[in-house]
C-alpha positions as CSV (number, residue, x, y, z in Angstrom):
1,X,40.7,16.9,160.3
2,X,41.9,16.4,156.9
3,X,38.7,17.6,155.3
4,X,38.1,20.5,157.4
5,X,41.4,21.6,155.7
6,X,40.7,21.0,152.3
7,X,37.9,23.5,152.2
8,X,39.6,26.5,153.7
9,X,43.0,26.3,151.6
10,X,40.4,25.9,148.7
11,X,38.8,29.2,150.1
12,X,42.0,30.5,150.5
13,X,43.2,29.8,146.6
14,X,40.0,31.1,145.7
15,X,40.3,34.7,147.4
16,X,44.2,35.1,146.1
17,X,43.1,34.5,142.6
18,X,40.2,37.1,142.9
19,X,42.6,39.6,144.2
20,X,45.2,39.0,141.5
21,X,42.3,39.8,138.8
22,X,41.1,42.6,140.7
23,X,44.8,44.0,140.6
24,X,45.3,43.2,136.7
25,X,41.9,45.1,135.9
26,X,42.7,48.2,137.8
27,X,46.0,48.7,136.2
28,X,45.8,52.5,134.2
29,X,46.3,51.5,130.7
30,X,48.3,53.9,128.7
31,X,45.9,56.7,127.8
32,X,47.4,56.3,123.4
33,X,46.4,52.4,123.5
34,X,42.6,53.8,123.7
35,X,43.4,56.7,120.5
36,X,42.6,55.5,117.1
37,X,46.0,54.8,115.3
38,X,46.0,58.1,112.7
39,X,45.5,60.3,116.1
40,X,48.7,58.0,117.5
41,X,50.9,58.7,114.1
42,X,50.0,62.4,114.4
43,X,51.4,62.7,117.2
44,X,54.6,61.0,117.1
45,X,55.0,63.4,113.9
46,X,54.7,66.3,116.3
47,X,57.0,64.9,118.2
48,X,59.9,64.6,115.4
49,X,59.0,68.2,114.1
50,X,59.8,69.8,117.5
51,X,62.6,67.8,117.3
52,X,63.6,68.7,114.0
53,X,63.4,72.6,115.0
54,X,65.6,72.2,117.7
55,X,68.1,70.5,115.4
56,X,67.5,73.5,113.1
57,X,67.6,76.1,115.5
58,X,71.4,74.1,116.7
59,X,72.7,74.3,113.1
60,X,71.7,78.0,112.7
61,X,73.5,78.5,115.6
62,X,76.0,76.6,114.3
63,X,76.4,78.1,111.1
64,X,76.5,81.7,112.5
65,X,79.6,80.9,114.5
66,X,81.1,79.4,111.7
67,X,80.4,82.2,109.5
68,X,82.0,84.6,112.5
69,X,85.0,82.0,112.9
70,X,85.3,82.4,108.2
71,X,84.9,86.4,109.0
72,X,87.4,86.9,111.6
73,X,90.2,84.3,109.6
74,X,89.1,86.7,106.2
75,X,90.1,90.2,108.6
76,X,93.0,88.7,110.0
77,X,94.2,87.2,106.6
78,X,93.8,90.9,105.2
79,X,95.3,92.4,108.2
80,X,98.5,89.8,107.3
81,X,98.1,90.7,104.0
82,X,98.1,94.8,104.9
83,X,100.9,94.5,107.1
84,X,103.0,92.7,103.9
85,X,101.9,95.0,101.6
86,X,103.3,97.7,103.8
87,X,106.5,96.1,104.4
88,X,107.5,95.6,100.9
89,X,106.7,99.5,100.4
90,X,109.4,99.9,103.2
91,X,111.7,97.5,101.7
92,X,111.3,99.2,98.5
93,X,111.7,103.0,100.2
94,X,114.8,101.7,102.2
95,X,116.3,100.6,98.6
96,X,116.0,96.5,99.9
97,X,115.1,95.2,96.7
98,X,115.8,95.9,93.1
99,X,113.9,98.2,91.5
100,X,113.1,98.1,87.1
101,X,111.4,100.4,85.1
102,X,112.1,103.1,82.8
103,X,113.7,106.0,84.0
104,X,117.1,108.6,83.3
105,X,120.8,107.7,82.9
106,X,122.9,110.5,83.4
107,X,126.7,110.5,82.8
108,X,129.2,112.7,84.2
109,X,132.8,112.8,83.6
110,X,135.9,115.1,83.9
111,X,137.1,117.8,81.2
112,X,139.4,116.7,78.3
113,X,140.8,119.7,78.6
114,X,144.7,120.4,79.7
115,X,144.1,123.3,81.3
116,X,141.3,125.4,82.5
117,X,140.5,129.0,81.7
118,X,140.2,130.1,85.0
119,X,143.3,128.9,85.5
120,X,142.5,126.4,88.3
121,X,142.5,123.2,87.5
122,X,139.9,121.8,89.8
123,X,137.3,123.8,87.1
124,X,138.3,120.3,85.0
125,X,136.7,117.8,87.3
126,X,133.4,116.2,88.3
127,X,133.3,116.7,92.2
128,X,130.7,115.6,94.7
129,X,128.9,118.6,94.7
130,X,128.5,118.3,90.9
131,X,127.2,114.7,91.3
132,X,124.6,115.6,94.4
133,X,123.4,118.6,91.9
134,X,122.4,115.6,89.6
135,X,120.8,113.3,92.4
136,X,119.0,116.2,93.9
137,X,117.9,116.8,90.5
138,X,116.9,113.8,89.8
139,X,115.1,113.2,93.3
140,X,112.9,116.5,92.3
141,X,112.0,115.1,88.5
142,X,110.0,112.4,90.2
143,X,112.7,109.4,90.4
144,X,111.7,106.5,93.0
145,X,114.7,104.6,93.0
146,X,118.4,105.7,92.4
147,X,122.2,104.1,92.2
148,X,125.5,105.6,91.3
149,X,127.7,103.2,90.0
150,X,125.5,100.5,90.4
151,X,125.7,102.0,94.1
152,X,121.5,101.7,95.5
153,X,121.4,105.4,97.1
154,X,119.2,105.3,100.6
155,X,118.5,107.8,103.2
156,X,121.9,106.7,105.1
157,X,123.9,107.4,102.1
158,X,126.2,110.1,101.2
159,X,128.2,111.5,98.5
160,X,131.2,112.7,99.6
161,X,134.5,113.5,97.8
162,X,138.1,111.6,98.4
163,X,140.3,113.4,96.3
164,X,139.6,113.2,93.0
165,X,137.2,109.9,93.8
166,X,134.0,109.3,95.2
167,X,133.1,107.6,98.2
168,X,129.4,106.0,98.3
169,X,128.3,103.3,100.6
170,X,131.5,102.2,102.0
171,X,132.9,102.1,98.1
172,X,135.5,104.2,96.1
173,X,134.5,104.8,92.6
174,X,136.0,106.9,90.4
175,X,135.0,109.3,87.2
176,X,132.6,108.5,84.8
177,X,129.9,108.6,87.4
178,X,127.2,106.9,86.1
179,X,123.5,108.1,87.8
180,X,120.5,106.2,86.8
181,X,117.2,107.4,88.1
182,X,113.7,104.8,88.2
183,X,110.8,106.8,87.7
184,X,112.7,110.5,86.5
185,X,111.5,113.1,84.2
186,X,113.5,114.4,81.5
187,X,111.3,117.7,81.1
188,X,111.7,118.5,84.8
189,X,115.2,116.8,84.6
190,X,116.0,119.6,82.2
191,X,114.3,122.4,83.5
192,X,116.1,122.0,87.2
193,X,118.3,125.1,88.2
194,X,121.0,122.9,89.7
195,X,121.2,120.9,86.1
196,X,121.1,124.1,84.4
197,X,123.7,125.5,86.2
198,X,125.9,122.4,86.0
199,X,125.6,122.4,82.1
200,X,126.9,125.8,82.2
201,X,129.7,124.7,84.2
202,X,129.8,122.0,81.8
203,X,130.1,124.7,78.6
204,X,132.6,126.4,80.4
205,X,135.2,123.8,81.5
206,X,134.4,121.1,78.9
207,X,132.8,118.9,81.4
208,X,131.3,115.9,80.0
209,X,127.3,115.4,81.2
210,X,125.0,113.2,79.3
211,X,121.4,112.1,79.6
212,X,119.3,109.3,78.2
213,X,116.0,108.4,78.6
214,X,116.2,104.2,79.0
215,X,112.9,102.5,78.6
216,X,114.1,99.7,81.6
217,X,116.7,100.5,83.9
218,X,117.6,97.7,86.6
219,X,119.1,99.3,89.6
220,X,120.1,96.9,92.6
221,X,119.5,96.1,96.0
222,X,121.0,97.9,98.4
223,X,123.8,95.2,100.3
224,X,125.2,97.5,103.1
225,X,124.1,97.8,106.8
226,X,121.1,98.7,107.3
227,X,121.5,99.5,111.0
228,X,122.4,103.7,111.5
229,X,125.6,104.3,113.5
230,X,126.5,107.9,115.0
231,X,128.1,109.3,117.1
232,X,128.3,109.3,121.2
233,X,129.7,111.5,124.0
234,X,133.2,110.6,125.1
């Protein structure tokens, strides 16, 4: 019985090996392992070339957005820098901050004399109307900038008489009135009818006007409100 075994598990053994080499011969082999090695290495360099140009194509890309991102910070930095440009042009039309450059001075002060020919001695005095024939004057010879007394005149501000004073931004101020003008003329200064009509005032009632041409004048900022008050219905 025990040799009758022997020969079939032997015939067994036999058949499972012949199946396991059977098995390991038909495997595929990787198609490559049969190419020559420089037709291997040529291809793997494909390989990394199309992946080099899709890592090229990704940092164009890149690059463009960057260069958008670089474009877009350059506009909005000139847009900031448009915007402050325009607000110290404000600042400087409002009278917000000091002005120097050369401009006129312009001097006017009341009569030395005791009495007036006409008689009325209100002929003898600088009034306000006198000193807004100057600023208008002044305005038309090309000035930029003005004060009165150290006084930065703005669109709110008005000369107005109190008296025999002068009431300017809030401030009293009293004769000489001292104009000085950024930017003025004296030509055009000289040649304005209201100035020519003051100096013959002047002649007249031995009023007291002088201009001088001053290479750098410093006027100041204007310090009052800024906000416009008026008046409302009861």
């Amino acid at each position: 019985m025990t040799r009758r075994v022997r020969p079939a598990l032997l015939a067994v053994l036999a058949l499972m090996a012949f199946i396991v080499v059977v098995a390991v011969q038909s495997r595929p082999a990787n198609p490559e392992t049969r190419l020559p090695r420089r037709f291997r290495l040529a291809g793997l360099i494909e390989r990394q070339q199309a992946t080099t140009r899709n890592l090229q194509a990704e940092v164009n890309q890149l690059h463009r957005q960057v260069n958008a991102l670089v474009k877009a910070g350059a506009s909005q930095a000139r847009g900031a820098s448009d915007r402050a440009e325009g607000l110290s042009a404000a600042e400087r039309a409002a009278g917000l901050v000091a002005v120097r450059g050369p401009g006129l001075r312009v001097s006017l002060d009341d009569s030395l004399l005791s009495s007036a020919p006409s008689g009325n001695v209100n002929d003898l005095v600088i009034h306000s109307q006198d000193v807004q024939a100057v600023v208008n004057a002044l305005w038309r010879a090309g000035a930029e900038a003005m004060a009165i007394n150290n006084q930065r005149l703005t669109s709110t501000s008005a000369v107005l008489c109190v008296g025999n004073t002068l009431l300017l931004n809030g401030t009293v101020h009293s004769p000489p009135y001292v104009v000085t003008a950024v930017g003025a003329v004296r030509d055009r200064f000289d040649a304005d009818p209201l100035v020519r009509r003051l100096r013959s005032d002047a002649e007249s009632f031995g009023l007291r006007i002088s201009v001088d041409r001053q290479d750098s004048l410093l006027l100041p900022a204007f310090t009052g409100a800024t906000s416009l008050r008026y008046a409302r219905p009861a």
